[in-house]
N, C-alpha and C positions, 0 to 999 in steps of 0.2 A: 575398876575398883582399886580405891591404894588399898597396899598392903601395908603397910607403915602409919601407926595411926598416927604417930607425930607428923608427917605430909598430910595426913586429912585433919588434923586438930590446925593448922598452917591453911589449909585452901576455904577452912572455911572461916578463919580470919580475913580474909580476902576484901576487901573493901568492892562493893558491885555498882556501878552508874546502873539507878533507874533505867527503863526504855521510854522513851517519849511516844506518844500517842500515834505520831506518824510511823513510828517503827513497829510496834503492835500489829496498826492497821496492815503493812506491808506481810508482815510476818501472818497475819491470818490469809491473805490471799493466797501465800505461798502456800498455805495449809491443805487450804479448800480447793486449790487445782490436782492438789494430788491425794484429794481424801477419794473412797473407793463411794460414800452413801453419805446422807447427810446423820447416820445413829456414829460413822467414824468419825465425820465433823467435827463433832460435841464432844467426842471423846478425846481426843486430839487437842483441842482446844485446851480443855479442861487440865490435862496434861501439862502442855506447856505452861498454862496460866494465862492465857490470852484471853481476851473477852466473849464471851461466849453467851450475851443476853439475846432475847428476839429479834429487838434490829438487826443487829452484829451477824445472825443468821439468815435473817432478810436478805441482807446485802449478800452474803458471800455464796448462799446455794447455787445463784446462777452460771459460777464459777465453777461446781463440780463438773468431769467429765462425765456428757452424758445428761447433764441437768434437763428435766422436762420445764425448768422457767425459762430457758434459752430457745425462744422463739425462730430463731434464724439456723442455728445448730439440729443436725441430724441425732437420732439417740444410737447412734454407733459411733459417732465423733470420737477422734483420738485427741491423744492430747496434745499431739500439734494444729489440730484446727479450734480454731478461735471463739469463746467463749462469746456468750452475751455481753460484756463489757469489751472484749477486745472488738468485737464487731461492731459494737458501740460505736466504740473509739477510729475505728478504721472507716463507719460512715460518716462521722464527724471530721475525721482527715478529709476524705477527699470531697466535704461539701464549704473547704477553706475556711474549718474552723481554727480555732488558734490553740497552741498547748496546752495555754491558760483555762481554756472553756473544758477540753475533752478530758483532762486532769480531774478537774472538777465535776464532772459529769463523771467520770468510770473510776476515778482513784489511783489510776496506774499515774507511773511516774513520766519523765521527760523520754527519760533512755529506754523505760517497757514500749513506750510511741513508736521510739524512733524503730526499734529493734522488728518490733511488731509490722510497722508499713514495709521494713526493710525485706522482711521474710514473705511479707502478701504479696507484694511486687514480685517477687522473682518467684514464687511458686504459679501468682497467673500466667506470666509471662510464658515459664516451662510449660502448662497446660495449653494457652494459646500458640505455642511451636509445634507441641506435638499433637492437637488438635489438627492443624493446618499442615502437617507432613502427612497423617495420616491421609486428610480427605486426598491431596496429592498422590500418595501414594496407590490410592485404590480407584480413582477418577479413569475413566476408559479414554484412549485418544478420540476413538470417535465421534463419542458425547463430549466433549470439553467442554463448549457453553452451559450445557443442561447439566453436568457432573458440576461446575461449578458453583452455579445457580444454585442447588440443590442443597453443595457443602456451605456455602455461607447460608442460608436459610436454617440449617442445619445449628451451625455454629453460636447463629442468635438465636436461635429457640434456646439453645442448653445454655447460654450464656445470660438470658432474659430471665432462667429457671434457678440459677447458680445461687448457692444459700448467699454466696460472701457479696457485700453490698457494692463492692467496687467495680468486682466484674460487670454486676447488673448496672451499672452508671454507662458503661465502656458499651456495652450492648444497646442500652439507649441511645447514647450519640452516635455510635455507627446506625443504626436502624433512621434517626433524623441525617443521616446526612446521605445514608442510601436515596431516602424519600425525596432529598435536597435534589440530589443529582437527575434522580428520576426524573422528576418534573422539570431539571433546566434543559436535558435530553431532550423531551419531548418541545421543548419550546424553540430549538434550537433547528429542530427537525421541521418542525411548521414553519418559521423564519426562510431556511434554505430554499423550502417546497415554493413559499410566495417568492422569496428572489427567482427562482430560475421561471414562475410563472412572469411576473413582471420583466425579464428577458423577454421572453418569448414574444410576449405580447409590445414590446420596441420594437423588436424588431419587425414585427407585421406593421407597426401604423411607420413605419420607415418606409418600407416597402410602396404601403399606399400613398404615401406624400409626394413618392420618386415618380408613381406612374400618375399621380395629377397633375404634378410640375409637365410630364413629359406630354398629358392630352393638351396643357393651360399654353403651351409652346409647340405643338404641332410635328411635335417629334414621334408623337407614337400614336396613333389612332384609338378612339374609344372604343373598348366592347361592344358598346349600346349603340353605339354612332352609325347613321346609316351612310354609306358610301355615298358623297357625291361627287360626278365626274368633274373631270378639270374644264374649265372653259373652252371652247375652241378660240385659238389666234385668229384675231381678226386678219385676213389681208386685203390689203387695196385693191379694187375690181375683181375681189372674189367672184369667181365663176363666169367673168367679161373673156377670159384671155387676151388680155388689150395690153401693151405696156403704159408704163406712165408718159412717156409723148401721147399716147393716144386720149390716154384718161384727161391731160393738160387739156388739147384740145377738144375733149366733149363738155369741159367746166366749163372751158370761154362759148361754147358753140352754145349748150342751156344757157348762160347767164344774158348771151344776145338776144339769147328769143324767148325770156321773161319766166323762166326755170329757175328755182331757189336751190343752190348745191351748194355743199362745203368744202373747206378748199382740200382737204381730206381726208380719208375714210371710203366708204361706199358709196358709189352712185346709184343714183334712183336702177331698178329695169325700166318705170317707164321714162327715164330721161336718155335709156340706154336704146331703147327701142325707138323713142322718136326720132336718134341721132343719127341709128343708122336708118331710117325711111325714109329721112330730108336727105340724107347721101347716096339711097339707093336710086333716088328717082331719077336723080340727074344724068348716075351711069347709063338708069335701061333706057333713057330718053338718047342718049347719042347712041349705045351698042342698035 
């Protein structure tokens, strides 16, 4: 309050710039984050001189902390967490909309964007650390796999359930790229299993080609194959005891006396027995 009415007969010659329309609007959002119901809204409003018709409250309730039109918002929400328009504006960010659209869409400015993604980012972030220290920290060595298993399953259940719209984006591509991996695992796993069968199975029809080569060339005897003996050697006057002079002379001695013999090989027995009976006779005729 002056105390001097000549300074207030002075401030209120004060020449004042209008506010422009954009300035109002800003100035009521500021209003409406920090009114306590929408009966201080209207009063507050009214106060300042800001507009304060039905649209004008339209627009700004969702704004209040706490507002039941804010869909995405809890009614315990502080005022650090994100209104219907900033949550707006934060799922229009990350579905690569442009400042121009999310501006227009929620009314916030360039710098409320930026200020706003700046702050969701590092408050997810710190909840995704201390989410994931926690599960670490209470994970049993014994169970690793299944402790694990359980904290990421965990992680995206609350992450899938999270009001704020970015986290649920981030939940859905890790859950798609979980599913990704899953099923190229499992393809991966059936691939390996037909390689080492197709090994396997080389290496048998190798096996069999080496021992048909080896029956086709007489190196290794059939299973099925029945044993047949080796031939016996022929020899010359088998079973005569004659030498070959003797054998010479019983060719010439048959072929004199009308006996068909070859010039070698075996002699007849009966060209053997005729030969010696024309020879025996002569002896016992002189003995």
């Amino acid at each position: 309050m002056f105390t001097d009415w000549t300074e207030a007969l002075e401030a209120e010659g004060l020449p004042i710039d209008p506010t422009t329309t954009e300035q109002e609007a800003a100035a009521a959002r500021v209003v409406a984050r920090n009114a306590g119901s929408k009966e201080d809204l209207v009063l507050l409003l009214d106060v300042l001189g800001l507009p304060g018709d039905d649209d004008t409250l339209t627009t700004l309730l969702p704004l209040l902390p706490g507002s039941e039109g804010d869909p995405d918002m809890p009614q315990t929400q502080t005022s650090k967490t994100p209104n219907a328009f900033e949550a707006t504006a934060l799922s229009m960010y990350y579905a690569d909309a442009t400042t121009a659209e999310i501006t227009e869409a929620t009314g916030l400015t360039e710098d409320e964007i930026t200020a706003l993604v700046s702050a969701q980012e590092e408050k997810t972030e710190a909840m995704l650390d201390a989410e994931e220290k926690g599960a670490a920290a209470t994970a049993e060595p014994a169970a690793t796999d299944t402790a694990s298993g359980d904290s990421v399953e965990q992680l995206l259940a609350w992450a899938e359930a999270h009001p704020v719209a970015s986290i649920r984006n981030k939940a859905a591509r890790v859950r798609s790229d979980l599913a990704e991996l899953t099923a190229r695992h499992t393809i991966d796993d059936a691939q390996r299993k037909a390689e080492e069968r197709v090994a396997t199975l080389k290496a048998e029809l190798d096996k069999a080609q080496d021992e048909l080569r080896a029956i086709k060339t007489g190196t290794l005897p059939s299973p099925t194959a029945t044993a047949v003996p080796a031939p016996t050697p022929i020899r010359s006057g088998l079973g005569s005891g004659r030498t070959k002079e003797e054998l010479a002379d019983i060719r010439a001695w048959a072929r004199a006396n009308g006996y068909k013999v070859a010039d070698a090989g075996i002699v007849a027995k009966k060209i053997l027995d005729a030969y010696d009976a024309a020879h025996q006779a002569p002896a016992a005729k002189a003995s």
